[in-house]
N, C-alpha and C positions, 0 to 999 in steps of 0.2 A: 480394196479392189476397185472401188468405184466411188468418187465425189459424191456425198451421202445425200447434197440436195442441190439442183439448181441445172443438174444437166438432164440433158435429153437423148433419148436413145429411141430412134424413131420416131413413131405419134406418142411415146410415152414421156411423159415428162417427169420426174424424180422427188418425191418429194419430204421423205423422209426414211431412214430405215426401222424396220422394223421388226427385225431377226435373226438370225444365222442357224445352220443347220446344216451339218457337213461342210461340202463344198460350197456350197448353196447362199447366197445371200439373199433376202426376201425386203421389199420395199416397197411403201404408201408412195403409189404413182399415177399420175392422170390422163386418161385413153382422150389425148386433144382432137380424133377423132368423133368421139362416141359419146363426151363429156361426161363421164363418170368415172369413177375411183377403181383401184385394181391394187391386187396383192402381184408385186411382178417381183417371179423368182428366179436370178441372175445367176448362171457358172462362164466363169470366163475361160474360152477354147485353150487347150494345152496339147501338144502333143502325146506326152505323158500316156501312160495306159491305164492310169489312176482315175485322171477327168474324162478320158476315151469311155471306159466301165461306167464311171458316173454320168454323165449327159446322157449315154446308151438307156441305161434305166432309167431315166427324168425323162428320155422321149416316150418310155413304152409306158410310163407310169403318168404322165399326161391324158394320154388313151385312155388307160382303164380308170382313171380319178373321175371323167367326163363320163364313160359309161356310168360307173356308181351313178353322179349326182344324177342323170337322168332319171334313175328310177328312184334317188332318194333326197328330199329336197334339203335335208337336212346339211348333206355333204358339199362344199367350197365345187361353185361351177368353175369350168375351165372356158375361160375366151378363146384365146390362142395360145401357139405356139411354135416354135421354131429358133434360127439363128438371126443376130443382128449386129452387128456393131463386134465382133470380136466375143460376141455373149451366146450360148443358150440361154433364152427366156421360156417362161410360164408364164401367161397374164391367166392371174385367178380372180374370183368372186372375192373384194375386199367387206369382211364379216366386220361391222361396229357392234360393240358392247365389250361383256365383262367377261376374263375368264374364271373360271371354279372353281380356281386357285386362289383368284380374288375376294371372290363371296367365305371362301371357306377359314381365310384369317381371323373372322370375326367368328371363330367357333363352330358346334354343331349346326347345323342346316333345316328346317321343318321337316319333317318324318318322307310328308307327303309329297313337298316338293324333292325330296332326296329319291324317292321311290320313283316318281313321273321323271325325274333326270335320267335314272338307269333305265326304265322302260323304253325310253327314246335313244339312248346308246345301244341296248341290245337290238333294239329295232334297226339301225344301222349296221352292227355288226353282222344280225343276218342279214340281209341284200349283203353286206360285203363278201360273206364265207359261202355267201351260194349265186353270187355272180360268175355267168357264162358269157363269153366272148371269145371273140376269133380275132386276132391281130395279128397282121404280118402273116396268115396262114398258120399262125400259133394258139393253142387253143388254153384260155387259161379258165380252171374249173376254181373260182374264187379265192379269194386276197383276204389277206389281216393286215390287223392296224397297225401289230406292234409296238405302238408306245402307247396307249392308253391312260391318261393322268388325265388331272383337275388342268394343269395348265392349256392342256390338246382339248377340252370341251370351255367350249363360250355360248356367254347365254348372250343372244340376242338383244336388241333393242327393240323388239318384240315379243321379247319375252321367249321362242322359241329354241331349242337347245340345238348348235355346231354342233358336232365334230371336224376338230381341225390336223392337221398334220398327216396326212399317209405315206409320209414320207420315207421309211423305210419300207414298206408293206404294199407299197404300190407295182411291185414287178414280181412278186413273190407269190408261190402258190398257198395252197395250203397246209404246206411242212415246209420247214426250208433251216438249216441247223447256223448257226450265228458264231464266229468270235465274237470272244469276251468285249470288245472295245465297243462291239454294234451293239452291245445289250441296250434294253429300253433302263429306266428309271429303275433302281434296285428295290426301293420298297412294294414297285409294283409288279412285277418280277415272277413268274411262276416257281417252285422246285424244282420242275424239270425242268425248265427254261432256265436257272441256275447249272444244275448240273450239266448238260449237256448242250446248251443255248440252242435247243429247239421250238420252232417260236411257231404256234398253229392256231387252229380257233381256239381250243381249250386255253392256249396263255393268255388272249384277249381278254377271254372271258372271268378268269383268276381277276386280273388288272381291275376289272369293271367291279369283281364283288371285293376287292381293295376299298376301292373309290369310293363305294355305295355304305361300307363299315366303316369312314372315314367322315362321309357325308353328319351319318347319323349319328355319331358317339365323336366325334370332333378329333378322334384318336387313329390311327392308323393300326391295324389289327397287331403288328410286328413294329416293335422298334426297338434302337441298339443304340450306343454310343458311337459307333463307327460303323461305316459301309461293312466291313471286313464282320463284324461283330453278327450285321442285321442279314446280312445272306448264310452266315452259317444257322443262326436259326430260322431263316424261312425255310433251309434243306436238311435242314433235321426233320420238318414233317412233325413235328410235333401240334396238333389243332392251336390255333390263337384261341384263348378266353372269348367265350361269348359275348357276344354284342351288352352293354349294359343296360338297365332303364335309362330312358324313357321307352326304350327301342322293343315295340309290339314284341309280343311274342314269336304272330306270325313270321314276323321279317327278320327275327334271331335265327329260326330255322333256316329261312330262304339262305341265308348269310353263312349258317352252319355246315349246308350244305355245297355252297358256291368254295366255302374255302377247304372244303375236307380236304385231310394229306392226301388221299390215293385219288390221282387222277380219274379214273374210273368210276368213283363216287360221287364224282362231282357231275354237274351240271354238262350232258354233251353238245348242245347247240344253244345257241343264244335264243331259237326262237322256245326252248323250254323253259329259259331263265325269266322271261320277257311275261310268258304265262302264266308263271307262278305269282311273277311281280303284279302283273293285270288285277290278277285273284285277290292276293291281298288289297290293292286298291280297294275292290271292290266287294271287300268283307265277304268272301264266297270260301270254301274250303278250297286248299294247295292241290292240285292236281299231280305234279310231278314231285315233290319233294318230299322226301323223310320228314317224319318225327322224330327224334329220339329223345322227345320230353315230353314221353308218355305221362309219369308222375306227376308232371308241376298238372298236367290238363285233367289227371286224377282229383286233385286236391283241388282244382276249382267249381268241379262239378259237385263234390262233398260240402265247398262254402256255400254252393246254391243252395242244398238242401235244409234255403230254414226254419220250415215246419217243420222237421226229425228235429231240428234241436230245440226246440223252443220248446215241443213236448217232452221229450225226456229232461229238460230243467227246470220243469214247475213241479212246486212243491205240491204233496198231496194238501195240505190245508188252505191252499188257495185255490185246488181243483173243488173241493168241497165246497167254498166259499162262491164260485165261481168267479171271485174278482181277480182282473186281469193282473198279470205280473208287473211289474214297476219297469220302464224303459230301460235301467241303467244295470237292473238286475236280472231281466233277459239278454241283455248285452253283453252282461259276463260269464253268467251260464253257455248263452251259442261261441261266446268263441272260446273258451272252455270245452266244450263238444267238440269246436274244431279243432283245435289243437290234438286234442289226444285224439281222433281221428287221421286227422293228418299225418302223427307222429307213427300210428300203426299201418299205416298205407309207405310212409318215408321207411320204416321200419323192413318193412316186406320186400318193399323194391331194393332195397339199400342188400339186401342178404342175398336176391337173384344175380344183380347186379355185382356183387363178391365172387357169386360162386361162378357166373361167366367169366367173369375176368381171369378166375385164379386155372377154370379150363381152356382159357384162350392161349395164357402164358405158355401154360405146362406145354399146349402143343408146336408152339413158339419157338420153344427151348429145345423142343423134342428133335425138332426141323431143322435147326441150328445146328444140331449136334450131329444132324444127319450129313448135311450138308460138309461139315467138319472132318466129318472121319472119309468121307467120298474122295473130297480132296487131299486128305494125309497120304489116303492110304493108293492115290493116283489113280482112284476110279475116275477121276476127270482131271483133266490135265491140261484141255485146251483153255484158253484165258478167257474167250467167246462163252463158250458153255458155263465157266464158272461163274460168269457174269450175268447170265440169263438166268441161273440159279438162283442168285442172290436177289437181283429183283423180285422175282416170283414171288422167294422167301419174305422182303422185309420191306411188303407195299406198305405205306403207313408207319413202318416201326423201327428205320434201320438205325436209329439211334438207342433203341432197347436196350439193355444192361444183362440181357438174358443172351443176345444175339455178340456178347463181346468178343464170345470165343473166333467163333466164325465171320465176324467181319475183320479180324484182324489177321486171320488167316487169306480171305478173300483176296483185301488190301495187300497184301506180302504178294502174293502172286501175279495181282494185273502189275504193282509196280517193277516186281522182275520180270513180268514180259518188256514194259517200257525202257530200263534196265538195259535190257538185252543191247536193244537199239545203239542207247546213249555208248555202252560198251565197247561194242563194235566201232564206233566211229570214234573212240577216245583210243581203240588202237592200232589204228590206221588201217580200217577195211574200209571199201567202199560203200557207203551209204546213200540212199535213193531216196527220193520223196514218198514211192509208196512207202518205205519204213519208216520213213518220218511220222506219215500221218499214222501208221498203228501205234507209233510212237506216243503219240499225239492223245487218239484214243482212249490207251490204256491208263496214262498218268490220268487222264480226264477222269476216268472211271473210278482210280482210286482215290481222289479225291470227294468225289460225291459218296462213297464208300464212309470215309473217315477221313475230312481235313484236316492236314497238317503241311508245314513248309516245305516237308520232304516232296510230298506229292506236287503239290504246287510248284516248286522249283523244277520239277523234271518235266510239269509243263510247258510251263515258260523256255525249257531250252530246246522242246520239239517243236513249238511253235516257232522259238526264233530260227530253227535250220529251217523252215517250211518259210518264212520268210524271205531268209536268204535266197532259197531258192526260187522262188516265185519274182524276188526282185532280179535274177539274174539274167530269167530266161527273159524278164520283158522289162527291159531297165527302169528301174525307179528308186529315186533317191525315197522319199517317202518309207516304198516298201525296205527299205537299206536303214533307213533309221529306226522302221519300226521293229529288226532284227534285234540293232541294237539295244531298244527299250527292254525286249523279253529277256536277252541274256542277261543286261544290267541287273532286273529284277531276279532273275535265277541267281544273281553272285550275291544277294542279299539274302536270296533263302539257303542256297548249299553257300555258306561261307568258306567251306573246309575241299570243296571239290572243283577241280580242274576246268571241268563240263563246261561249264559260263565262259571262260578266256578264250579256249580254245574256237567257239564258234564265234567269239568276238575278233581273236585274229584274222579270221578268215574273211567276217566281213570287211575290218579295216584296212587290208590287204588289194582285198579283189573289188571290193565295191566302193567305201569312201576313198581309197586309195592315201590311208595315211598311214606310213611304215612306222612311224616312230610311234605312235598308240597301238601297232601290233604288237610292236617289239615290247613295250611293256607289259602288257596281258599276258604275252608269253613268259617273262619274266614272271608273274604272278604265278604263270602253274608250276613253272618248273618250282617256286618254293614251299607249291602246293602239293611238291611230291612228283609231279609228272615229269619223267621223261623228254626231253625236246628229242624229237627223232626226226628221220628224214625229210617226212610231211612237213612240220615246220622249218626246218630250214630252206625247203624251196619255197614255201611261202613268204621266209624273209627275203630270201634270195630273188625272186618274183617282184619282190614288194621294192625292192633297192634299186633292182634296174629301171622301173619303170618311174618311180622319182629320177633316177637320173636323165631316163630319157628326156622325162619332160624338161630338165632343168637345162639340158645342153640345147632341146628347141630353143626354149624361152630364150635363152641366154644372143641369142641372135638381134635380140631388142637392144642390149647393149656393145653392142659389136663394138671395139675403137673404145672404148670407154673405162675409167681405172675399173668401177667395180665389173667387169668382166674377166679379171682374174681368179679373182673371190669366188664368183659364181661355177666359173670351169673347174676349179680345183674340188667344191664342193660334188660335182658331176662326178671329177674322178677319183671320190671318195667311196661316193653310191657306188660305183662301176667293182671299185678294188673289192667292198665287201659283197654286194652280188658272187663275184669271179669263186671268192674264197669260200664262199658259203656252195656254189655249184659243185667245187671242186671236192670238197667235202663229202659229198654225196652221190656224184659221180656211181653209178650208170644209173641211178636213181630216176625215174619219170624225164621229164626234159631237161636234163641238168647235162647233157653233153650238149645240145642245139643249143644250152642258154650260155655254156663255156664260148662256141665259138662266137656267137652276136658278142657278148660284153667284149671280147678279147677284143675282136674289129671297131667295138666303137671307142674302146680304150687306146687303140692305134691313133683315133681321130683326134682325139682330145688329146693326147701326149702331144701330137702333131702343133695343135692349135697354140698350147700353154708355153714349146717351144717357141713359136712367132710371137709371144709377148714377150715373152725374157729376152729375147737376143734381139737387141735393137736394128734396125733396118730389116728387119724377118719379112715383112710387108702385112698388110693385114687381110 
């Protein structure tokens, strides 16, 4: 986009780059006004409604960055900003030092300084989730960060702790639902922010207690062989393993808590995270957070007590004697008392701790099968309702082996609502974006349900029509390729189904304007079973003439020249199979308007191919 060192764009001078991010380019440059250093971040103007969208938000998100750092010193100040040179710019606060991601190659982190790191991000993130401001007469009730990682926190050259990048989270309230493609970092990722890519304070704050069990234990709480592998189990909701030693007790729970499955369990604002973490610091009991290792704090207060064992393991012949026990045989006696102490305290908890479990299931299962027969027997029918049921039922568990019945029942029904959709448009009714997006919705749903390709594929083909459409009404190549990407990947999950070609025809037809990649895709479904019916034919028919058209403009470049025969013939190639393919289908949609235009321009070209063949014709 831009010479990465040596030019100047205004007072700023250029001096190295240093990172990309969207549209966005960001670069070490120097304010030859002001003499200091600047993070200056570059979008270069486009008509497009892609970079229109994008610089809109980089202007509103400039405003609120500057808010933030005002009240939080922690946060990259903002110089200026505006147009320059063919560019939106941002001159930011240029941060020197290390990022977290740096420090944390060389393994676990000091406890203390892992603790004071999150204390100072949650202290950011509240000012961010409870910043008020008026822009534009626009009232925003606080911003998230959205991508929260070791690389987005840098430690200073004073040691004090960035946060850097608000880069997606800068224009955004505090709910705002994401495509797949905007997700932040996958291991840092909430469940629900998986499932339904709603990104609010609660995913911040997931991110953060990632970060903090990453800090400490050198390990990431979740990890997989593959992306694919580590998002299904962060949305199974299964708890990650507790933090290991060295890692305080205290800060297992803070951490236990921070990552519970069920949203609601967790931690609701940063400034509760923040005070827990304080407490700990500062060896004080947790104010906000559970215990649930009531036990292990049982059994520590029992190793205190070692006067009770020291008396019950002396022998009476040395109480007679009064001479003291031997060091090494009071040592084996007390922890002898502890043991079998502890073993009957492990013992007791271990049998409560059964018999909850085995009454939680039961009514689990109970719930399940409630839900099961509701839906068999069409006491609920709407996809919505069945949906809101299921959550209710399976906070925390929807992976359970007790819940199989019923989520595979669930799954069946949001994906034939989805179904429905895809249906309809594979046989030729007219389909609309709002049913795309319920389209949309439901595959979403059955997939958080229980992943599999099937669901995913029927994703990816409502999002690709939602693409199409959205690139049509406000033209963008971008949004036209990235149609293409969902169906691509929909023709690798339904390998056996139609659905993928046919929305690919459409695009390659109407938006890249390439017939002969229609024409194949089409071929694909027909031997996929489908029907070529009317609809496709005018879209090949649509797709011929407008190649031609273009081709008999063009062709005016070489007026008088031998390959100009070559080129018109090929014109009244396009022309003859348009004609045949209209005729075809005749009174069908515009397939009479489209008989008389080809016929008139096939009058021209016959015209023109006779003045090359017959010599002296003129040109």
């Amino acid at each position: 986009m831009i010479a990465p060192a040596g030019r100047k764009l205004g007072k700023y001078d250029i001096r190295r780059k240093l990172g990309r991010g969207g549209m966005a380019d960001v670069y070490l440059a120097q304010d030859t006004e002001l003499g200091h250093s600047v993070a200056l971040k570059l979008i270069e103007h486009s008509p497009d409604a892609d970079t229109c969208d994008f610089i809109a938000a980089e202007q509103r998100g400039a405003v609120l960055q500057a808010h933030l750092a005002a009240i939080d010193p922690r946060v990259a100040g903002i110089y200026e900003s505006g147009n320059l040179d063919g560019f939106f710019f941002v001159a930011m606060e240029y941060i020197e030092g290390q990022d977290l991601s740096e420090l944390m190659r060389q393994g676990p982190l000091e406890v203390e300084f892992a603790a004071d790191t999150a204390i100072s991000i949650a202290e950011t993130l509240d000012h961010a989730h409870t910043l008020q401001v008026a822009i534009d007469g626009k009232n925003y009730h606080g911003i998230v960060h959205g991508d929260i990682k070791p690389k987005n926190i840098r430690v200073d050259n004073r040691g004090a702790i960035r946060v850097l990048d608000f880069g997606i989270a800068k224009a955004l309230s505090l709910s705002r639902r994401l495509t797949r493609n905007e997700f932040g970092s996958v291991p840092y990722a909430s469940p629900e922010r998986l499932d339904l890519g709603e990104v609010n304070a609660l995913s911040d704050l997931w991110s953060l207690a990632v970060m903090l069990y990453e800090m400490v234990t050198g390990l990431q709480p979740y990890h997989a062989d593959s992306t694919e592998r580590l998002e299904r189990m962060i949305r199974s909701r299964i708890p990650p393993p507790p933090a290991p030693d060295p890692c305080p007790d205290a800060l297992r729970r803070i951490l236990n808590k921070a990552l519970a499955p069920a949203a609601e369990a967790r931690y609701q604002s940063a400034s509760e995270l923040a005070a827990d973490l304080r407490a700990f610091r500062a060896g004080e009991s947790l104010a906000a957070s559970d215990d649930p290792d009531a036990t292990r704090r049982t059994f520590a207060r029992v190793e205190g007590d070692a006067d009770v064992t020291r008396r019950t393991s002396r022998r009476p012949a040395e109480e007679a004697e009064s001479a003291p026990p031997r060091p090494e045989r009071r040592a084996r006696a007390g922890v002898f008392g502890l043991f079998l102490r502890a073993l009957a305290v492990l013992m007791a908890g271990s049998l409560l701790y059964g018999a909850w479990v085995v009454v939680s299931e039961y009514y689990l299962w109970k719930h399940g099968q409630q839900l099961q027969r509701e839906v068999e027997t069409e006491q609920i029918t709407d996809p919505d309702q069945i949906w809101n049921k299921w959550t209710e039922l399976s906070k925390g568990n929807s992976s359970s082996l007790l819940l199989g019945g019923s989520r595979k029942l669930v799954k069946r029904r949001l994906l034939a609502a989805a179904d429905h959709v895809i249906s309809e448009y594979r046989n030729g009714d007219i389909v609309y974006e709002k049913d795309w997006m319920r389209a949309r919705t439901m595959a979403a749903r059955a997939l958080a349900v229980d992943p599999d390709d099937a669901a995913r594929g029927k994703l990816r083909i409502a999002e690709g029509h939602l693409a199409r459409i959205n690139a049509t009404a406000h033209p963008s190549l971008a949004e036209y390729n990235l149609a293409v990407e969902k169906f691509t990947e929909a023709q690798q999950l339904l390998p056996k189904s139609p659905d993928p070609e046919l929305g690919l025809a459409r695009v390659y037809v109407y938006g890249l304007k390439d017939i002969d990649r229609a024409y194949q895709v089409l071929q694909q479904a027909e031997k996929l079973g489908y029907p070529i019916g009317n609809r496709e034919r005018a879209q090949l028919a649509d797709g011929y003439r407008a190649r031609a058209d273009r081709t008999w403009w063009d062709s005016r470049s070489v007026r008088g020249l031998p390959q100009e025969k070559d080129q018109i013939q090929r014109v009244q190639d396009d022309y003859k199979q348009a004609l045949q393919l209209y005729q075809q289908i005749a009174p069908y949609g515009n397939a009479n308007d489209g008989i008389v235009k080809v016929e008139k321009s096939l009058d021209s070209v016959n015209s023109r191919l006779q003045q090359i063949e017959q010599p002296g014709a003129g040109n």
